[in-house]
C-alpha positions, -999 to +999 in steps of 0.1 A: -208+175-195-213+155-160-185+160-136-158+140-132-147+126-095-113+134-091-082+100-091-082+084-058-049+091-044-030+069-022-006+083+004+029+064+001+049+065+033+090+069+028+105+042+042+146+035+047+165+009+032+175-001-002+160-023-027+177-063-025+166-064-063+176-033-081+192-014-052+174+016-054+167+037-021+131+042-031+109+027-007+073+031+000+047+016+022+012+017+012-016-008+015-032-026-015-055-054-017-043-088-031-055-120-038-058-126+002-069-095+007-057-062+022-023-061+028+000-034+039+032-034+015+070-018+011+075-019-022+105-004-042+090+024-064+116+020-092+112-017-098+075-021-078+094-054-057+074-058-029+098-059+004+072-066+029+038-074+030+015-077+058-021-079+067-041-051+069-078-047+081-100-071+062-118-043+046-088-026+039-099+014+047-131+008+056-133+001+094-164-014+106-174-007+149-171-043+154-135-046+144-128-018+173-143-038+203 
């Protein structure tokens, strides 16, 4: 039986605050990639409303040298 690569796990940042939509005190930021393309987001994890959302590198976590010049 071939091996199986293990899930790709994304590390979710606490955040304060409270939810405007359900209330919960359950936010996260983490970056995903969207129809514009990598953004980083605070979303609620109860409900999955996204608080924030700003860009993120443009190949999300790949980081190419001329991005760092």
């Amino acid at each position: 039986m071939p091996d199986v690569p293990p899930p790709l796990e994304v590390n979710r940042e606490p955040r304060d605050g409270t939810c405007p939509r359900c209330g919960a005190a359950d936010l996260r930021a983490y970056p995903v990639v969207a129809e514009q393309g990598w953004v980083q987001v605070v979303k609620c994890q109860h409900c999955l409303h996204s608080v924030s959302r700003e860009p993120w590198h443009r190949l999300g976590p790949i980081q190419l040298l001329a991005d760092l010049v």
